[in-house]
C-alpha positions, 0 to 999 in steps of 0.5 A: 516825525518826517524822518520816522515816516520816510524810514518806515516807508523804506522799512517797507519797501525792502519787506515788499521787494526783498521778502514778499516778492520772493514768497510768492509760488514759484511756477517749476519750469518745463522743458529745461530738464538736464542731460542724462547721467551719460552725458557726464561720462566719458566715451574715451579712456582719457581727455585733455584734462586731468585733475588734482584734488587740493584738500590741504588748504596750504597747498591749495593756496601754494597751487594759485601762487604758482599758476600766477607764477607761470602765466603768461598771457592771461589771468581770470579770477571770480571769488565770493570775497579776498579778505585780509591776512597773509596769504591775501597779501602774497597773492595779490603781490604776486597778481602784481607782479604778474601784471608788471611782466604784461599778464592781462588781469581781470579780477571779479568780486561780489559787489556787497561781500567783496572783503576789500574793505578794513585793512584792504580797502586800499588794494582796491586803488592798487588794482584798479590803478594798474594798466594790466589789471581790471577790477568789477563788482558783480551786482554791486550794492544798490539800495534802492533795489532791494531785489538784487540784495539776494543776487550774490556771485557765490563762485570761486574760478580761477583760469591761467592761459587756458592751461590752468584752472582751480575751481571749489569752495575756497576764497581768498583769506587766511582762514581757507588757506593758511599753514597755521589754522586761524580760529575761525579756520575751515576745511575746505576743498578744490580741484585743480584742472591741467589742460597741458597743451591748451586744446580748445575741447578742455572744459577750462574753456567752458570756465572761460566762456561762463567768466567771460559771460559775467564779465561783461553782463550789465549786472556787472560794474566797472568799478574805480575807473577814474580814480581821483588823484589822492585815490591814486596816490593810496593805490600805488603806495599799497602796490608798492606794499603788497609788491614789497612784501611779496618780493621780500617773502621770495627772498626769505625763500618762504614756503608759500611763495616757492611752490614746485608742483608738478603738474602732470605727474601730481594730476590725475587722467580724466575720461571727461570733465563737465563744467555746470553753472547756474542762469545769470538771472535776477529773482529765481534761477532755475536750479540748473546745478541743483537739477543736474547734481539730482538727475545724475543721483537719480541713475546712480545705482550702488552710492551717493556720498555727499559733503555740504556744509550746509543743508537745507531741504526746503520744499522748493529743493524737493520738487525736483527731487523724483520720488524714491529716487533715495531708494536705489542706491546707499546714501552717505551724507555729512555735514557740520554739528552745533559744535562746528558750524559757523553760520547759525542762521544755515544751520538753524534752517538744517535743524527745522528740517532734519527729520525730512533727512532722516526719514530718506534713510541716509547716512546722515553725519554731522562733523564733532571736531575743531574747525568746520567743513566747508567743503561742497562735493558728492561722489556717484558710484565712486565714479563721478565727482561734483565739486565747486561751490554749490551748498545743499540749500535755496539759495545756492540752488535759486538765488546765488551764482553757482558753479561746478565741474563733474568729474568722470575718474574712477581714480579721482572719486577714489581720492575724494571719497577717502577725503570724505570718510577722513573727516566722517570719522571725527563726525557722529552718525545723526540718522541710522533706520529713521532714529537719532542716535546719541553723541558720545559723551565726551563730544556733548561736553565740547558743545556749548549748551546755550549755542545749542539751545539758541540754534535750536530756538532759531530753527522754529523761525527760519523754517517758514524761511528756508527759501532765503537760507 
């Protein structure tokens, strides 16, 4: 009965700090307006930074190994989570092997979705243990403390030299980078940042500062500093594994570990780029990322297009929306289908509010075919690109760590617009003049009805939820 009641009453405590807390009304702060449109164009005809869009996972995984590859000083890596397969392997085999020539290696990870756990949770010894490499959680799991629960590091940075830069939506796991698409395979998107002379103006300096200021806030832990001696032990023998196997892939001259890219004359001149992050906070952040992304679509005169895979428009989204702002420009958004999605509980949450999307007038598509986006951009006036990690949701915009580069390349939006409209065409047009308009008949088939009918009950709930979606 005693350990019924002290469950009860933990039960309880979670409810009061980790739920009610965050129901109540959330004052909208004053006096932290972003910058206007122009501040994310450029004045000059090119900067120090070009671009290179990675929209093919394989590639964008090819791109991380050769920057680890070529550096020489400095590595920085801030991920949502590593999780096992082959392609997490070869890239911590090759972190490795970059420390062992004297690459100074900080990697940081969410401390609850981490991933190095199963058959990773060794590499955790193996990276801690090394001399060159320093391992932290951020805001690492603490049960009695139910509010950092929400708190999640949801960036995907890494930084080579202050010469390199990848930022976007992938992760570190087969099913974002892989050759041969696993089930549960996304399609994602990043953008590579070339910053050939390494000048102090690039915006890889801002990345830097941002992953500096993560690295050393107190919600960040060391993590296996003072490894016990059978700690120790696993760690150099999954080192001396994942160096094995990264060594034996070079000499099967495997594609992966043999990138040859080029990057100045694969990336493309930028006239600026701007790197955007959310507040370093605890409970509610103002929605710095959020508000920016708005304000920008607010001066956007001729298109806004918009891929998310997941959109939630809660109402604590749309106060920060100016009215009419939908008026003024042709919106195009897309997004994932009962059929694609693989997070039932987002999902859930877009369709209690799909109407409110529908009623802007919006192109509003949802993806129909194998796998699922993951991707997270928009493209003003086919001139400015926002891409990184931010989903159209609250707790991208509120609770998580969030990060972004806009991007001013006529050229580059080009690209990404055409990225956009690839996948578009295997998607079904939800929303045209405020009516739903019917899948084709062949695409009913492909989604499974009691998926459909349990995602459509589910909304009913999450939508007096949405702010935790």
């Amino acid at each position: 009965m005693a350990i019924l009641l002290v469950l009860l009453g933990y039960f309880l405590y979670i409810v009061v700090t980790a739920v009610i807390i965050f129901c109540l009304p959330k004052e909208k702060e004053a006096g932290r307006m972003t910058n206007h449109i122009s501040t994310y164009m450029g004045a000059k005809d090119s900067t120090v930074d070009r671009v290179l869009l990675l929209e093919d996972g394989y590639e964008s995984g090819m791109a991380r190994m050769q920057m680890i590859q070529e550096a020489e000083d400095s590595i920085d890596v801030a991920y949502y989570s590593i999780a096992k397969g082959e392609t997490s392997e070869l890239l911590l085999g090759a972190l490795i092997e970059a420390a062992d020539r004297g690459v100074k290696i900080r990697i940081l990870l969410d401390g609850v979705s981490h991933g190095l756990r199963g058959e990773l949770r060794n590499a955790r010894y193996a990276l801690a243990s090394h001399e060159n490499i320093e391992l932290r959680y951020y805001e690492a799991f603490k049960p009695f403390k139910p509010w950092t629960w929400h708190n999640r590091l949801h960036d995907k940075i890494m930084t080579v030299d202050g010469k390199l830069a990848i930022i976007g939506g992938r992760n570190i796991a087969d099913k974002y980078l892989a050759s041969q698409p696993p089930k549960d395979y996304v399609y994602d998107r990043d953008v590579l940042i070339f910053n050939e002379k390494q000048e102090k103006d690039s915006v890889i300096v801002d990345m830097k500062d941002y992953l500096n200021e993560l690295w050393d806030h107190p919600y960040t832990s060391e993590v296996f500093a003072n490894l016990s001696k059978k700690q120790t032990k696993k760690g150099k023998k999954m080192r001396a594994s994942l160096s094995s196997e990264y060594r034996d892939a070079q000499h099967a001259k495997a594609e992966f570990v043999q990138p040859v890219i080029h990057w100045r004359t694969s990336t493309a001149a930028t006239k600026k780029v701007s790197f955007v992050h959310n507040p370093i906070e605890r409970f509610y952040k103002y929605p710095f990322v959020w508000k920016s992304l708005v304000d920008i679509a607010a001066e956007a005169k001729r298109s806004v297009y918009i891929q998310s895979p997941y959109i939630v428009p809660s109402d604590m989204l749309e106060q920060y929306v100016p009215n009419g702002m939908e008026d003024k420009a042709e919106w195009t958004i897309l997004t994932n289908s009962v059929t694609s999605t693989p997070n039932v509980i987002a999902f859930s949450g877009y369709l209690g509010l799909r109407d409110r999307i529908v009623e802007t007038g919006a192109r509003l598509y949802e993806y129909s075919k194998l796998y699922s986006l993951h991707g997270k951009s928009v493209v003003y006036d086919e001139r400015l690109s926002a891409v990184g990690s931010f989903n159209l949701d609250s707790r991208s915009a509120f609770l998580n760590t969030e990060s972004m580069v806009i991007i001013d390349s006529e050229a580059f939006a080009s690209q990404l617009v055409g990225a956009i409209d690839t996948k578009i065409a295997d998607s079904t047009l939800v929303a045209d003049d405020k009516k739903y308009i019917e899948p084709p008949e062949d695409k009913k088939k492909e989604e499974s009805f009691f998926k459909a009918t349990f995602l459509n009950a589910l909304s009913k709930i999450t939508v007096y939820c949405n702010r935790f979606i």
